[in-house]
C-alpha positions as CSV (number, residue, x, y, z in Angstrom):
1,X,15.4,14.7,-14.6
2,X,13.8,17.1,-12.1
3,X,10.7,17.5,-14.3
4,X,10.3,13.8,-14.4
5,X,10.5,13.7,-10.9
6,X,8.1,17.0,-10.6
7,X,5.7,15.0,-12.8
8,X,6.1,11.8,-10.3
9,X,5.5,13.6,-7.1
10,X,2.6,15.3,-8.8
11,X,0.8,12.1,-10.1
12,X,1.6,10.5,-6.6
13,X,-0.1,13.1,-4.7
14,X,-2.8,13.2,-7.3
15,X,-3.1,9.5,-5.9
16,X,-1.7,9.7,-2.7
17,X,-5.1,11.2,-1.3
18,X,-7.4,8.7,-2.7
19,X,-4.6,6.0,-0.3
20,X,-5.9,7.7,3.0
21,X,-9.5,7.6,2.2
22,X,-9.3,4.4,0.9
23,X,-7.3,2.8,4.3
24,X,-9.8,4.6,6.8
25,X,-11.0,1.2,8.1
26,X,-13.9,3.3,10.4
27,X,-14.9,5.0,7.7
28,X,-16.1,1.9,6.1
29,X,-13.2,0.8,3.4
30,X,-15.4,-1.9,1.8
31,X,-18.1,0.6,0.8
32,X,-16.0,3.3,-0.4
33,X,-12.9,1.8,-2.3
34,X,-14.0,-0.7,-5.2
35,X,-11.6,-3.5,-6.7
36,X,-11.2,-0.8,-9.7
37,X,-10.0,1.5,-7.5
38,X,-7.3,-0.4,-5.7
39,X,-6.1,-1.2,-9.3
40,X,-6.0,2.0,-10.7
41,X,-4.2,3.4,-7.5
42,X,-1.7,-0.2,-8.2
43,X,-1.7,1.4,-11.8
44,X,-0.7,4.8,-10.8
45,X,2.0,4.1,-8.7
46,X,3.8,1.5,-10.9
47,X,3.2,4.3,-14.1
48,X,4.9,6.6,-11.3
49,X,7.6,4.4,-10.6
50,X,8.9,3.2,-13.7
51,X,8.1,7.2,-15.3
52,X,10.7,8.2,-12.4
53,X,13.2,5.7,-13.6
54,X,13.4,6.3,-17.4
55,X,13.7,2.6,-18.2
56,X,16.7,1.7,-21.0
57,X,15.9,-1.2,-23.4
58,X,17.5,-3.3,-21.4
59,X,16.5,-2.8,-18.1
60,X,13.2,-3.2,-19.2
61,X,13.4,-7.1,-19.5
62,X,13.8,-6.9,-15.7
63,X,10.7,-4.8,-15.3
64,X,8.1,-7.3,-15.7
65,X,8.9,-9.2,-12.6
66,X,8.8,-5.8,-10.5
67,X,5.6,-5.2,-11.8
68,X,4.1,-8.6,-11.3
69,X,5.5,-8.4,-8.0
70,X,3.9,-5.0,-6.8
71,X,0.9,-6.1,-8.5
72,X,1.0,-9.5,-6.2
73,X,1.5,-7.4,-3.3
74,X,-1.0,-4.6,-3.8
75,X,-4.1,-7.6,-4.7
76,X,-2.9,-9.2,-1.1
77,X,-3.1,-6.1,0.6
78,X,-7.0,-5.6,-0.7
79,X,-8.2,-9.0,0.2
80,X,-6.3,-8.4,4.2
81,X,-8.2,-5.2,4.3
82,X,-11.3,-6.6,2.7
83,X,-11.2,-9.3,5.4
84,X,-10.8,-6.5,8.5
85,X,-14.1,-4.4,7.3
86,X,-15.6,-7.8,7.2
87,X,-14.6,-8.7,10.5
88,X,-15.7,-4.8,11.5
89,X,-19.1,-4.9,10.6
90,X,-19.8,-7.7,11.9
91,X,-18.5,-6.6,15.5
92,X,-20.5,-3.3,14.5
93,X,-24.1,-5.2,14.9
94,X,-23.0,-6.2,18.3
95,X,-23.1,-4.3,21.5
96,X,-19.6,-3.5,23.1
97,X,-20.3,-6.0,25.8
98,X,-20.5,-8.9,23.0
99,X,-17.6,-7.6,21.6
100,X,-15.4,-8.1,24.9
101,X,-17.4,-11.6,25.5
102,X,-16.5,-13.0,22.3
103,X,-13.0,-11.5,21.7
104,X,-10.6,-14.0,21.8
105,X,-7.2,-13.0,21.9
106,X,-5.3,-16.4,20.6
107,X,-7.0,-16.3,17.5
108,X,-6.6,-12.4,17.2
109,X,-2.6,-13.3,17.9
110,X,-3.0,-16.0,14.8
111,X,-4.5,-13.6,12.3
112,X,-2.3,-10.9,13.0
113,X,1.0,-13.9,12.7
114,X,-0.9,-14.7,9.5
115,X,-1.3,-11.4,8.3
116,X,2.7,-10.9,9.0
117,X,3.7,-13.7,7.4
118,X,1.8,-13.1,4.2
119,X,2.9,-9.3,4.0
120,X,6.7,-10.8,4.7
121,X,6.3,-13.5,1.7
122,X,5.3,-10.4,-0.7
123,X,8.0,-8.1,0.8
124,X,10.6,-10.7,-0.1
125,X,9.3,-11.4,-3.1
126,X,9.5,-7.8,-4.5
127,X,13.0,-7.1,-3.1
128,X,13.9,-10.3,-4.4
129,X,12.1,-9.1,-7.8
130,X,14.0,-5.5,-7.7
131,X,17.6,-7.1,-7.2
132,X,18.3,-8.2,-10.5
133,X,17.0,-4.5,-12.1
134,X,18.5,-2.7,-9.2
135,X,21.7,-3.9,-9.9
136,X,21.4,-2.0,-13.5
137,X,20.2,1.2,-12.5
138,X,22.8,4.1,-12.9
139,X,23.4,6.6,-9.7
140,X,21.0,9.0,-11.7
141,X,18.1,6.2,-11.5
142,X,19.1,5.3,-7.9
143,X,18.8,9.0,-6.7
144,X,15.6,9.3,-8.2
145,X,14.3,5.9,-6.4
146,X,15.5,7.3,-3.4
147,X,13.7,10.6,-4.0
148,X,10.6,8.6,-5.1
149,X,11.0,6.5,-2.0
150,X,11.4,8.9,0.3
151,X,8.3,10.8,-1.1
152,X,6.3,7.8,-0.4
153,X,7.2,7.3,2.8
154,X,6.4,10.3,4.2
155,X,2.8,10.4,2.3
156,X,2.2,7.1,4.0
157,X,3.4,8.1,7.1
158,X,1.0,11.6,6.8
159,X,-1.5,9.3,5.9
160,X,-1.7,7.4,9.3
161,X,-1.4,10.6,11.4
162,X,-4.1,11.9,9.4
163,X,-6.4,8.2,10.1
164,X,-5.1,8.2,13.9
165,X,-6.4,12.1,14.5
166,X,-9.4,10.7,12.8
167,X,-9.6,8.0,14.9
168,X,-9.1,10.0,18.2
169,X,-11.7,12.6,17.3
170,X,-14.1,9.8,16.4
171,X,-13.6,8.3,20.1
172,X,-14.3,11.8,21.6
């Protein structure tokens, strides 16, 4: 078990890095992170996941809907991210004073509401994906979920520390 979950933590570091470089929106996402490489990061971390949980036979039947779900999730993700760079390059061949003239807040306040909404809709559709395999899982599988979780959340969380340093040194 723990060199399963040794080999996890190592493959998602190995990919955890390539996830802060390729959400530094300044740093110019759309240039630097191709479509292949938001799938082989989705690859990775699904390969991570269900390594960590040592699948039986039968759980696996449930594991196709997790997947698709994560995958659903991950291609969403890419084209809200694609659409900010967009949106950041173009403010980037205006001067700041353009930028404050043709901000508009309401439809800032609908784009964010419809960003929301769509990461809710995926959200609920991979919980609502993971229920019917969750419910299988032994406590040995459900600790190392936990541990896997866990794991994640704190590299994500490093991860925007990291981009909001970078961010305050870029502003100085």
């Amino acid at each position: 078990m723990l060199r399963t979950i040794g080999a996890g933590v190592t493959a998602l570091l190995l990919t955890a890095s390539p996830l802060a470089y390729a959400q530094t929106p300044s740093a110019g996402t759309a240039e630097r992170s191709s479509a292949a490489d938001w799938a082989s990061l989705t690859d990775a971390r699904i390969e991570i996941t269900k390594a960590a949980l040592q699948l039986t036979p039968d759980q696996e039947k449930y594991w196709s809907a997790v997947e698709e779900a994560i995958r659903n999730r991950a291609k969403n993700r890419q084209a809200r991210v694609a659409k900010v760079a967009e949106r950041l390059s173009a403010m980037q061949d205006k001067n700041p004073i353009q930028v404050l003239r043709d901000h508009n807040p309401v439809e800032f306040m609908q784009r964010r509401a419809d960003a929301l909404a769509q990461r809710s809709a995926d959200l609920k559709k991979l919980a609502d994906a993971w229920q019917p395999l969750y419910q299988t899982l032994t406590p040995d599988q459900k600790k190392r979920l936990a541990l896997l979780t866990i794991f994640v959340i704190r590299e994500v969380r490093s991860a925007a520390d990291e981009r909001r340093e970078q961010s305050d040194d870029d502003e100085e």
